[in-house]
N, C-alpha and C positions, 0 to 999 in steps of 0.2 A: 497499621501500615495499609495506604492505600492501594496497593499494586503489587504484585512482587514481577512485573515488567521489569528489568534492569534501566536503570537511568541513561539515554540516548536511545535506547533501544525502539521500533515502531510497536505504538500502545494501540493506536485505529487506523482504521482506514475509510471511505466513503466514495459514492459516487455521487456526482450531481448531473440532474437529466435535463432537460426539459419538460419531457413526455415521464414525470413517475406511475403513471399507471402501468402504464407498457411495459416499460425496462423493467418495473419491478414484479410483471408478470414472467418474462423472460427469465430474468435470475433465480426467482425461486423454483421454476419449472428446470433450469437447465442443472441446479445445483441441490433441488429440493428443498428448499429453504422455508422456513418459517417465517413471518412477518409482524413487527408489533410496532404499531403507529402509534407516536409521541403527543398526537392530538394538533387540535387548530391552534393553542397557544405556542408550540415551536414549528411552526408550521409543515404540519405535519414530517416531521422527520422521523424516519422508520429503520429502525434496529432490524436486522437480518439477523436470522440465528439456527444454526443444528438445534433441533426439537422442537415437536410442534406444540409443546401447551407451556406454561407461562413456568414452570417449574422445574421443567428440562431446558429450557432453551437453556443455550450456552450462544454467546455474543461472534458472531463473523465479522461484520461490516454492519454500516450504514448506508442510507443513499436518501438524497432529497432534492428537489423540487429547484433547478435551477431559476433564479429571478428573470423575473419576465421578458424578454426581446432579445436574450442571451440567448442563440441558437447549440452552442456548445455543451460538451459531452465530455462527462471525464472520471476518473477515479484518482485518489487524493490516497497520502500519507502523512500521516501525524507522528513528532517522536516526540520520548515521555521527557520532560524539563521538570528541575526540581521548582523551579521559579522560573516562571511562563517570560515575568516581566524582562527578568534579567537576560533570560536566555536571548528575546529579544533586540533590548541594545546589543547584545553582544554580537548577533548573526549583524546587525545594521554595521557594526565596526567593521565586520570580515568583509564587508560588501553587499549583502541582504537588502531586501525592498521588502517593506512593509504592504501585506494587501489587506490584512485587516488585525489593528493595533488590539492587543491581550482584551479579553473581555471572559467575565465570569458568567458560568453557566448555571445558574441554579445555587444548589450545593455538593455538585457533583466535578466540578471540572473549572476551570483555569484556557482560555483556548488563543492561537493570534493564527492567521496567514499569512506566508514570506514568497518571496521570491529568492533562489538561489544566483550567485553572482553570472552563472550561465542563464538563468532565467527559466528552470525548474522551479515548479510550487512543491510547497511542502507546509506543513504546519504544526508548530508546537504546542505540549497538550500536558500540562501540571491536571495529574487528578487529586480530585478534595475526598470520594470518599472511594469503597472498594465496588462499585455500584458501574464502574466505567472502565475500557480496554479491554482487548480481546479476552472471553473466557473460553473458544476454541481454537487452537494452533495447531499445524505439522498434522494433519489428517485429510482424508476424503473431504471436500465438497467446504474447506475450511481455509486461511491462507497458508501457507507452507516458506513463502519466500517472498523478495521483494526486490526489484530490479532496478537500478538508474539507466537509462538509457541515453545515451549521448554521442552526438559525432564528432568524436575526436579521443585524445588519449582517457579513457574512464579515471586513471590515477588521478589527471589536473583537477577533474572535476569534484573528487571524493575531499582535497585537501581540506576546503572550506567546510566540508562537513567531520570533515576529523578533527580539525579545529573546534566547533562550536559544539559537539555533542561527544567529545574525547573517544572517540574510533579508532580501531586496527586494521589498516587497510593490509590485506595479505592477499598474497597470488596466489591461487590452488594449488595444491601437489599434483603435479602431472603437467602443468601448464606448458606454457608456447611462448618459452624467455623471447625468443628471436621476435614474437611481433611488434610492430610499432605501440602496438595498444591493447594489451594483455589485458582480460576481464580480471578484477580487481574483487576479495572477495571483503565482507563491513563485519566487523565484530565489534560486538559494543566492549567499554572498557571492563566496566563493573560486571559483575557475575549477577547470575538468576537468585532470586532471593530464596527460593525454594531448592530448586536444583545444585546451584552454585555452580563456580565456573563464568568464563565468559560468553558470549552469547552470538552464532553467527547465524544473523538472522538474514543477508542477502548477499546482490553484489552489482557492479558497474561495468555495463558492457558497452559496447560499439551500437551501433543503429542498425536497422537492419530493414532491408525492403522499403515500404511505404512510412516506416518510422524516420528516414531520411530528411523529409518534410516536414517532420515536427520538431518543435521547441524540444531541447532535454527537458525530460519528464521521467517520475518517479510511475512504475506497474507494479500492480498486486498480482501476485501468481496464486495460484488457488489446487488444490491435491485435485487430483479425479486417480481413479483405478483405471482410465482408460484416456488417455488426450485423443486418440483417433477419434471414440464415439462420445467424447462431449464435444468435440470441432465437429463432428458428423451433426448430431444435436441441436447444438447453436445455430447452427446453417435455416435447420426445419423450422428452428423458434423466431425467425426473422434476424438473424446476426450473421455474419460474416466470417470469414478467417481472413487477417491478415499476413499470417508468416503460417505455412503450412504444417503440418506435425513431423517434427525430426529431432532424432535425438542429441545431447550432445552430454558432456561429461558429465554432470548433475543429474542425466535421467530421460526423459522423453518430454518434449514440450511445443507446445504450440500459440501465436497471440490471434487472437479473437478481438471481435468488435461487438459492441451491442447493436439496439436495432437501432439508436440514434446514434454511434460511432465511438462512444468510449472504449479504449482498446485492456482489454487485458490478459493476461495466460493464462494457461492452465498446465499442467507440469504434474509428471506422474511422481509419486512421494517420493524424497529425495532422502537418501540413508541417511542416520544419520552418524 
């Protein structure tokens, strides 16, 4: 078995920079991270990881080298497909835009990028062996959660993905029946292979601030023991804060920006 990821569930995630030296000196400084570059034949793409020697690391994220005269900045999710290809036409039936048609990675992975019928990226990710997806989760300095961000009802937009990767979109207990557009919470269908059970790995909220401006897009939330002193942090390492540190029912959170403007949170560990 190559995963025990639940099937729909998000297996990676990644940034792509411009500037990979920079941004990847930032990350690993603001989150402590270890670094282990793919080489010049995948051009150079580099595994971020909890632990610094080749034997401890356990998998965060990746991030690479966006192509050249692309001034853009961003952080990407991938969910697990048992069949990349299939999955595929199938998102294209829902409404899905093709941005890069399934292609095989070695012998480790299965990969395509889509565009969502709102025009959120996202990309699907069949793994070939167990050498791929996150081997860190739900901790410090690791991803913890996964947010859509969208202006307008978060439910319209989850449809199409409940559709294509069989989700349970549910409303928190405790929530705010009365709003027009109640944050929506993503469970995948299938349970954890190991754990078992089903699997709630984020959710779909409203825009907020400066995120008003952007396309709906998918953010990686990441643990810290402190959102105030890694927003404090970030600021020092050449990054920004976009939505300031506040709390709300999941726990203490804040979104941040790199130093070339990829935005993402950080959020104190979420019970669970």
């Amino acid at each position: 078995m190559p995963t025990s990821i639940p099937l729909g569930g998000p297996i990676w995630a990644d940034a792509v920079t411009p500037d990979l030296s920079g941004d990847l000196d930032f990350y690993m400084r603001l989150f402590n991270w270890a670094a282990f570059d793919s080489g010049e034949q995948f051009g150079h793409y580099t595994e971020l990881c909890l632990g610094a020697t080749v034997s401890e690391a356990r998998a965060v994220a990746g991030i690479a080298e966006r192509a050249s005269g692309d001034p853009g900045s961003s952080w990407g999710v991938a969910f697990h497909a048992g069949d990349c290809v299939a999955a595929v036409a199938q998102a294209e039936k829902l409404g899905a835009s093709i941005t890069s048609h399934p292609i095989r990675v070695g012998d480790d992975l299965v990969y395509a990028a889509l565009k969502d019928p709102d025009g959120g990226a996202f990309g699907l990710f069949e793994p070939l062996s167990d050498k791929v997806g996150f081997t860190a989760r739900d901790e410090p300095g690791a991803i913890v959660w996964f947010e859509y961000v969208y202006d307008g009802a978060p439910v319209e937009a989850m449809q199409f993905y409940s559709e294509l990767l069989n989700w349970s979109l549910k409303a928190p207990e405790g929530g705010e029946p009365d709003r027009d557009a109640p944050y929506v919470g993503l469970w995948t269908h299938e349970g954890h292979a190991i754990t078992g059970g089903h699997v709630e790995f984020g959710g779909a909220r409203m825009a907020l601030g400066p995120e008003l401006k952007m396309q709906p897009h998918w953010t990686v939330c990441f643990g810290t023991d402190s959102v105030d002193l890694t927003a404090a942090k970030a600021v020092d390492l050449g990054g920004s804060v976009a939505v300031a540190p506040v709390d709300d029912p999941g726990g203490r959170m804040a979104v941040l920006a790199s130093p070339t403007g990829a935005f993402f949170t950080v959020m104190s560990s979420r019970e669970p």
